[in-house]
Residue frames as qw, qx, qy, qz and C-alpha x, y, z in Angstrom:
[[0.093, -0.779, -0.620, -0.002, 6.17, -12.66, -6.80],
 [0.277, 0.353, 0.208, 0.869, 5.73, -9.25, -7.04],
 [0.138, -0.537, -0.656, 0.513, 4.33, -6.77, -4.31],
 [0.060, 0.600, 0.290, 0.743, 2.27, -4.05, -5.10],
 [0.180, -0.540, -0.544, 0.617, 1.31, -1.31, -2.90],
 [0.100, 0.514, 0.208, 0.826, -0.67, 2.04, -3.52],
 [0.255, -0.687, -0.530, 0.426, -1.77, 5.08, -1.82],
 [0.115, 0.978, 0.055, 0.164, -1.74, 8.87, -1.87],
 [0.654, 0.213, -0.051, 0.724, 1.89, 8.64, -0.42],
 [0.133, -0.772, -0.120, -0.610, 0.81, 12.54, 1.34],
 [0.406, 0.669, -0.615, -0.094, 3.50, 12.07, 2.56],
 [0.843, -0.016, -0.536, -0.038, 4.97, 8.69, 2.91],
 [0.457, -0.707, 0.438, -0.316, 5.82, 7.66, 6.54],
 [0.034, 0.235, -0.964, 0.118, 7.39, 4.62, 8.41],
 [0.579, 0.180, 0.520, -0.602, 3.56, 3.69, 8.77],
 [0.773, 0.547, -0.085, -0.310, 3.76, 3.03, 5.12],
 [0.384, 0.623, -0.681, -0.010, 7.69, 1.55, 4.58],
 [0.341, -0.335, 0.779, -0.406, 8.40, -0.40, 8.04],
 [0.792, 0.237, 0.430, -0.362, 4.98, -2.88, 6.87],
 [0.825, 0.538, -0.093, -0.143, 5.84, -3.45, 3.30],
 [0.411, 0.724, -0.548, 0.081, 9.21, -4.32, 3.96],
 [0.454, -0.225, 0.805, -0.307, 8.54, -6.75, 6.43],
 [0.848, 0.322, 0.242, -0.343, 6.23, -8.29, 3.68],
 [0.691, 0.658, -0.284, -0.096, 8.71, -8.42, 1.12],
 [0.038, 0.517, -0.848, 0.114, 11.52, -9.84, 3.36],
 [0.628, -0.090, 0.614, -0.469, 9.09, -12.39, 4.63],
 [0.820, 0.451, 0.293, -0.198, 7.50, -13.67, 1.39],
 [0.622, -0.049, 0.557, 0.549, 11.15, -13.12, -0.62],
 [0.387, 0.784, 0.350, -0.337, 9.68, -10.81, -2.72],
 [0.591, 0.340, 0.256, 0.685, 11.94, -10.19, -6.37],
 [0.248, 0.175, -0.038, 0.952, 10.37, -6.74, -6.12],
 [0.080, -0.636, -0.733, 0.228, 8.26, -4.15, -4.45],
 [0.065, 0.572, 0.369, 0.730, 6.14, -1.43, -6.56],
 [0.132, -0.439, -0.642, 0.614, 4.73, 1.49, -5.09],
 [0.114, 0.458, 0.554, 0.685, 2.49, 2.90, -7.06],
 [0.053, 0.385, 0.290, -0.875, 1.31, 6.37, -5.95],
 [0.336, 0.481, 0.769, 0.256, -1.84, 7.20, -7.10],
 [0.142, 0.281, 0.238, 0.919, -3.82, 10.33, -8.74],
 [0.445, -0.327, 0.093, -0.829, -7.14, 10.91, -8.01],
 [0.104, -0.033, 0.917, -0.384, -8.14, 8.26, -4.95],
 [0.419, -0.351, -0.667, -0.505, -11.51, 6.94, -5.40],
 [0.563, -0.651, -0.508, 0.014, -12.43, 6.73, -1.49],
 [0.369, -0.588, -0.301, 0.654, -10.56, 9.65, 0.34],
 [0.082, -0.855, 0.024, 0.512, -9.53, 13.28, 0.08],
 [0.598, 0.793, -0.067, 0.097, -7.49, 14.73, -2.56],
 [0.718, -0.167, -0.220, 0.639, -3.91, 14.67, -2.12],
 [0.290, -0.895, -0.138, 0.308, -2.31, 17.93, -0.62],
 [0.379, -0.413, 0.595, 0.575, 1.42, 17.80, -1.44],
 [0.510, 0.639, -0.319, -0.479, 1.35, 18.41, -5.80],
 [0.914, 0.401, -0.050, 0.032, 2.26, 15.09, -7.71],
 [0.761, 0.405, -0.392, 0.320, 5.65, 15.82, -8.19],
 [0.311, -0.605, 0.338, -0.650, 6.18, 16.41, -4.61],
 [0.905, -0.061, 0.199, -0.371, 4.73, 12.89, -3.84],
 [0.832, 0.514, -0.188, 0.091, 6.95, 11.76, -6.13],
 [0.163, 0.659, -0.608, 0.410, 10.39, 13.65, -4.34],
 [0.616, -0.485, 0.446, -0.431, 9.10, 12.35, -1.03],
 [0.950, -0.191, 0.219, -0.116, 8.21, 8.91, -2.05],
 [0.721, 0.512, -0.355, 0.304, 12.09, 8.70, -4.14],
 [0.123, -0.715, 0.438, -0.531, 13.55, 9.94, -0.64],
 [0.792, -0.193, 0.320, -0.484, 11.80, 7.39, 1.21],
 [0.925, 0.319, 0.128, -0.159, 12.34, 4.46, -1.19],
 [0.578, 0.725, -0.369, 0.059, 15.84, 4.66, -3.31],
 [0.090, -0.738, 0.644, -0.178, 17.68, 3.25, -0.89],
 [0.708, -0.147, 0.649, -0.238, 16.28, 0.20, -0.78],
 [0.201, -0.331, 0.840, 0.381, 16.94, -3.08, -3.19],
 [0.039, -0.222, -0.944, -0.240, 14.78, -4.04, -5.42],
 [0.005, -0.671, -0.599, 0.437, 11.98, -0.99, -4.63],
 [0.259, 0.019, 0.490, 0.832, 10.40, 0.97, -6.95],
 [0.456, 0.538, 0.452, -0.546, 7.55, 3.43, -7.82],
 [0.288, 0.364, 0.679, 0.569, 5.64, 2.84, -10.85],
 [0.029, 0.140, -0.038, -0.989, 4.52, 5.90, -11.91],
 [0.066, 0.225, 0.733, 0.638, 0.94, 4.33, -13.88],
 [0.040, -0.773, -0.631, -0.056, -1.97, 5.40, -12.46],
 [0.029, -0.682, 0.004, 0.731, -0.29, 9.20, -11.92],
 [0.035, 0.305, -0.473, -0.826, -0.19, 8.95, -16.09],
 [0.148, -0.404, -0.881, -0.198, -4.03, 7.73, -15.99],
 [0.364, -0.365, -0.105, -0.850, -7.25, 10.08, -16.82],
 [0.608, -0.480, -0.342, -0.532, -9.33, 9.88, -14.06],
 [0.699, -0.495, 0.329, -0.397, -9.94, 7.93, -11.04],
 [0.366, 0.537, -0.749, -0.125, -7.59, 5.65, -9.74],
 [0.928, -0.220, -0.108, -0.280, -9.15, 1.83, -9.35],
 [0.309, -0.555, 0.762, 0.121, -6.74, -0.54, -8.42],
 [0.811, 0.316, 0.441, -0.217, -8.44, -2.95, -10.94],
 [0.524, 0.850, 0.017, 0.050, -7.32, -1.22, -13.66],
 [0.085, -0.820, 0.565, -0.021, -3.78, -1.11, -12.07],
 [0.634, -0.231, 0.738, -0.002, -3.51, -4.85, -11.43],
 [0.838, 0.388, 0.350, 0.159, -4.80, -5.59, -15.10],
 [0.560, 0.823, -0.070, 0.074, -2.31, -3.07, -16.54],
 [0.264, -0.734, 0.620, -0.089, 0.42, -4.45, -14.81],
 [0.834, 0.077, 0.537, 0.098, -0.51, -8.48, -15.73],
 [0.637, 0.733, 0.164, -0.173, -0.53, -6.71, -19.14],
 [0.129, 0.929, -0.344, 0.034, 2.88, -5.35, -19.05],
 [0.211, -0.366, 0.901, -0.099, 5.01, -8.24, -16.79],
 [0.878, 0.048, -0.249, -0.405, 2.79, -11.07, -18.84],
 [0.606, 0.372, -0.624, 0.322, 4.03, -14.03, -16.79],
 [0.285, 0.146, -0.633, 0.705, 4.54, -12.72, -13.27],
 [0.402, -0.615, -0.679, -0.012, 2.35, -12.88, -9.88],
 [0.228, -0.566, 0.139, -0.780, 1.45, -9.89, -7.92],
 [0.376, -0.510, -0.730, 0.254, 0.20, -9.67, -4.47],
 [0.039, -0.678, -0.135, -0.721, -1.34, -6.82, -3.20],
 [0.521, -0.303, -0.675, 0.425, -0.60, -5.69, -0.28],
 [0.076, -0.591, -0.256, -0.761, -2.86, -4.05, 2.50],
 [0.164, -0.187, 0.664, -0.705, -3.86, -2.96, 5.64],
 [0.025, 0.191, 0.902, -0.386, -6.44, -4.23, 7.77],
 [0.078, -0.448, -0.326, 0.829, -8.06, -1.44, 8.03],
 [0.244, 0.287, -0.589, -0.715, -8.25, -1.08, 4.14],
 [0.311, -0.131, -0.818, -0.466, -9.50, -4.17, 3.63],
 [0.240, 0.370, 0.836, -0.327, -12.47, -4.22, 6.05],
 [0.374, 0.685, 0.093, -0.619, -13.59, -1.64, 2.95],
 [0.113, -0.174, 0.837, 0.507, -12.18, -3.88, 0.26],
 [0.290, 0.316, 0.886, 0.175, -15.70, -4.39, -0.89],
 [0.243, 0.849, 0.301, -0.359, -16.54, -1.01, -1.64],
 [0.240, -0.396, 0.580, 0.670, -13.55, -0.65, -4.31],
 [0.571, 0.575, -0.234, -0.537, -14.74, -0.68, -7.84],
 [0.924, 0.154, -0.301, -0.179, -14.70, -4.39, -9.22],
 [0.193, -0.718, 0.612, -0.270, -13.32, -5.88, -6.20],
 [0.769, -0.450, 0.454, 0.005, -13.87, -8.96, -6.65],
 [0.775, 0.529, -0.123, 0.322, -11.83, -9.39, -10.26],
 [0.160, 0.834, -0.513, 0.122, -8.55, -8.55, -8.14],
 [0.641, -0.456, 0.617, -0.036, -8.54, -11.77, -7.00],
 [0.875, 0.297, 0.304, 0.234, -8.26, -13.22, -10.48],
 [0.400, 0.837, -0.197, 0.316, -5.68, -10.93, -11.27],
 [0.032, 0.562, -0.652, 0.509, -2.98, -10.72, -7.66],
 [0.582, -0.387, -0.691, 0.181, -3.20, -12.48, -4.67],
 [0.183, -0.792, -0.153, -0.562, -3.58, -10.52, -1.50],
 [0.597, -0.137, -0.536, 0.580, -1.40, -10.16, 1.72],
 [0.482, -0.659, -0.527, -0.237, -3.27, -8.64, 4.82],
 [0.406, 0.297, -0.606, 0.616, -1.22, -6.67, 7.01],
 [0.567, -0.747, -0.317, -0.142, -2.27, -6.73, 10.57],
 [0.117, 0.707, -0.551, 0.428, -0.45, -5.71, 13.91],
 [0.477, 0.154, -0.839, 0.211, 0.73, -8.13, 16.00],
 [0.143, 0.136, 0.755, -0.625, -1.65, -9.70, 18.64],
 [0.437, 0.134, -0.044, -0.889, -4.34, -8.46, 16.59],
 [0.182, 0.237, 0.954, 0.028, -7.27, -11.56, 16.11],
 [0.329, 0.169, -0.311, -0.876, -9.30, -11.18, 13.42],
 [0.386, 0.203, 0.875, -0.213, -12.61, -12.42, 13.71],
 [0.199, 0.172, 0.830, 0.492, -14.24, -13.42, 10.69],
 [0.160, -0.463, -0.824, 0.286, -17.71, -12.05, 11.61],
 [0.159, -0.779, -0.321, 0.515, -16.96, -8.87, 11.71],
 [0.069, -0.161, 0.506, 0.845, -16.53, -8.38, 7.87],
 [0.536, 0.340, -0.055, -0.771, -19.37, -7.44, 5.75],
 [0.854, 0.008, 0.468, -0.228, -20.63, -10.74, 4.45],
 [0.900, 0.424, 0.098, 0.036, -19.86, -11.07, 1.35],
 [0.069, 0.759, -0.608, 0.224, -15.99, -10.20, 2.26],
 [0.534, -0.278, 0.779, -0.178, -16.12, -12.72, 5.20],
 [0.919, 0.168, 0.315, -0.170, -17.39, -15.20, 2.26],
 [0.659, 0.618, -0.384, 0.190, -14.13, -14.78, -0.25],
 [0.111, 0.743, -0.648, 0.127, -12.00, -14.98, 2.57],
 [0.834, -0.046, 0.547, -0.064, -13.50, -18.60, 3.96],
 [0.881, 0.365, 0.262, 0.149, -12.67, -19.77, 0.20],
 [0.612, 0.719, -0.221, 0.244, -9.44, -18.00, -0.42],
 [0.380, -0.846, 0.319, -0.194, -7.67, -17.52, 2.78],
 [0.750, 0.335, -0.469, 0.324, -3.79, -19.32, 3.30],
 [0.509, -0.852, 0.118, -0.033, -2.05, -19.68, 6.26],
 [0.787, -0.318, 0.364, 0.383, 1.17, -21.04, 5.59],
 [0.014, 0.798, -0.363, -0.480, 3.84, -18.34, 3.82],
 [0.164, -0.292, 0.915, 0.226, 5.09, -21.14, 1.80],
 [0.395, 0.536, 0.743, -0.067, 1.63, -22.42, 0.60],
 [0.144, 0.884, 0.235, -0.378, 0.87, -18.59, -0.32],
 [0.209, -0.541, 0.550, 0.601, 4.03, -18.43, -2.35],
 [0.298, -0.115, 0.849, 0.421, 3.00, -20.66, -4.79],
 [0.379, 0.790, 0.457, -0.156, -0.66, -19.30, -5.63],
 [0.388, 0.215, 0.490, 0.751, -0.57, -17.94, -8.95],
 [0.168, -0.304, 0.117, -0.931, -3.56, -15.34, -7.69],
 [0.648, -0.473, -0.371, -0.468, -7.06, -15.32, -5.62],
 [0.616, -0.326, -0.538, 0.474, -4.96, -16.68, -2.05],
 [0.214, -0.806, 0.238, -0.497, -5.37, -14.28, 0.92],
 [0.766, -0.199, -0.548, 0.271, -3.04, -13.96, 3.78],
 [0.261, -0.923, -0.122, -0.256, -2.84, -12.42, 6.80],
 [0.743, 0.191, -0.290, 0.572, 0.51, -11.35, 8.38],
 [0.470, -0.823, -0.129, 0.291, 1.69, -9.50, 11.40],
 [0.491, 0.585, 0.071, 0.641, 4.03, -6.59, 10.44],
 [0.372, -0.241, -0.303, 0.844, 5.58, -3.87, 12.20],
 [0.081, -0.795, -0.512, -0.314, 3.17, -0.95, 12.70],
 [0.235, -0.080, -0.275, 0.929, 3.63, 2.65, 13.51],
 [0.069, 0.692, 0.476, -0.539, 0.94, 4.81, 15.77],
 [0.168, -0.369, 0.270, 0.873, 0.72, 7.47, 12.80],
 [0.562, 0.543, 0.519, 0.347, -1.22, 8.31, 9.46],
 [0.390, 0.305, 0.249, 0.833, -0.35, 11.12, 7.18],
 [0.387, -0.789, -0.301, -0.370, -3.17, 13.55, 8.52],
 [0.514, -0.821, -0.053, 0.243, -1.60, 13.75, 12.06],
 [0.612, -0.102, 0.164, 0.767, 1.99, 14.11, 10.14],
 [0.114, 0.610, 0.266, 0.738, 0.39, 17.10, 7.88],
 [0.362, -0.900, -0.180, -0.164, -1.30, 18.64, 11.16],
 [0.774, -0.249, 0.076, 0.577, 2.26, 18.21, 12.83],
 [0.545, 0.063, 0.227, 0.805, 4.15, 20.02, 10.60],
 [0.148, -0.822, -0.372, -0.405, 0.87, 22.95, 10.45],
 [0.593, -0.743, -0.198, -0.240, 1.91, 23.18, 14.06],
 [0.333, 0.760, -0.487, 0.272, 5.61, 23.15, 13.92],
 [0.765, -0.470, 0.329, -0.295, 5.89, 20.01, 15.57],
 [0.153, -0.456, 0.850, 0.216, 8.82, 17.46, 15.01],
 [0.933, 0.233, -0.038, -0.273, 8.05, 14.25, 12.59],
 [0.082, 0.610, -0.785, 0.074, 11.72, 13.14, 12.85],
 [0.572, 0.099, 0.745, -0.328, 9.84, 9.94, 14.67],
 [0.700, 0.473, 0.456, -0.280, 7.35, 9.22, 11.96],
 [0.770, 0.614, 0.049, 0.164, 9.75, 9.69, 8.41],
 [0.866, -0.058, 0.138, 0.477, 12.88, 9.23, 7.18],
 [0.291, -0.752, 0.056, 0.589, 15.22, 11.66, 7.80],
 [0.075, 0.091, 0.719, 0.685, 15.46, 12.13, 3.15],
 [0.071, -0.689, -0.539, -0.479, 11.72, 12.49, 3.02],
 [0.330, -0.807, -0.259, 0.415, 11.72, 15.26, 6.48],
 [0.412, -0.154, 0.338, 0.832, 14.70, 16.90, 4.31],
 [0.063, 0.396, 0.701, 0.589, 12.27, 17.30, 1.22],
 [0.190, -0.768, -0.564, 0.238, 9.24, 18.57, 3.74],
 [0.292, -0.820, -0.189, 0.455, 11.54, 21.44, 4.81],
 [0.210, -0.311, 0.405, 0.834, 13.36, 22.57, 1.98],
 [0.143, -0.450, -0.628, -0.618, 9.79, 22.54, -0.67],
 [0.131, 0.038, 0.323, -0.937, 7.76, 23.55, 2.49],
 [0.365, -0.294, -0.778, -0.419, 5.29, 21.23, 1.95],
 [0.416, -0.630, -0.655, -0.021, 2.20, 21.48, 3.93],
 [0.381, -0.185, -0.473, 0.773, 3.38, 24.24, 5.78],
 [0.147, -0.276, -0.200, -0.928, 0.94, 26.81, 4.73]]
């Protein structure tokens, strides 16, 4: 199986590594994609320039086995769906399973995405949460709380073997943090040494990202 992640990556923290890499040791993962995207469909623009994004998220990333960024939706007009990422990725590895992996947080908005619910016939879907957290069914929009009564796995080992459409939810290491407070940080000449790897803090200070 194959993990996917995306985001804006502006810039990448341990808020973003520390989670997916607890997924991928958990679930065994062969390999995990990060796929940085172009123009986000539900936030801001990015700040930091493309190939910036890029330095950071190689800094961040190269050191690990089996981690890679796919580059496709940065070489894709327009807005980036994740639909369109998951089918041009079945397209490419014909054969191999995906999972897509996401925060909580994300997905209580997973039904406002652009054809959200064709990603379950395309990936499955691993849920990060933070530990203790108890998710109560209820308190998704309905027609969310109705895919996950008919798709939802609990057992890592069940979930392996879905070929796509299984959700699962998984406790993961979480860090207090999102890019925003790192970008105000660094506005405000305040340490991030805490919040990214000491390769992507390098990058920050020698391009001078965000500092303006």
């Amino acid at each position: 199986m194959i993990g996917i992640f995306g985001g804006t990556f502006d810039p990448v923290h341990y808020g973003h590594i520390k989670p997916v890499l607890d997924v991928k040791q958990s679930l065994g993962l062969e390999e995990l994609r990060f796929i940085p995207c172009s123009v986000p469909a539900h936030r801001a623009a990015p700040v930091a320039t493309v190939a910036q994004r890029l330095a950071m998220l190689h800094a961040a990333i190269d050191e690990y086995e089996n981690c890679i960024i796919d580059e496709r939706e940065l070489n894709r007009q327009g807005v980036s769906y994740m639909v369109d990422t998951l089918q041009s990725l079945q397209y490419d590895l014909s054969g191999k399973v995906f999972c897509l992996i996401i925060g909580m947080d994300a997905f209580f908005g997973l039904n406002q995405w652009y054809q959200w619910q064709r990603i379950f016939s395309l990936a499955n879907c691993v849920v990060t949460y933070r530990p203790g957290f108890e998710l109560n069914l209820a308190q998704l929009p309905a027609d969310l709380c109705s895919e996950v009564k008919q798709r939802q796995i609990d057992s890592i080992k069940a979930f392996a073997g879905q070929q796509q459409g299984a959700i699962f939810f998984m406790p993961v290491t979480q860090i207090d943090i999102s890019a925003t407070d790192i970008r105000q940080r660094i506005k405000n000449k305040q340490s991030i040494e805490e919040f990214v790897p000491p390769a992507v803090n390098n990058v920050i200070q020698q391009q001078k990202i965000y500092a303006g």
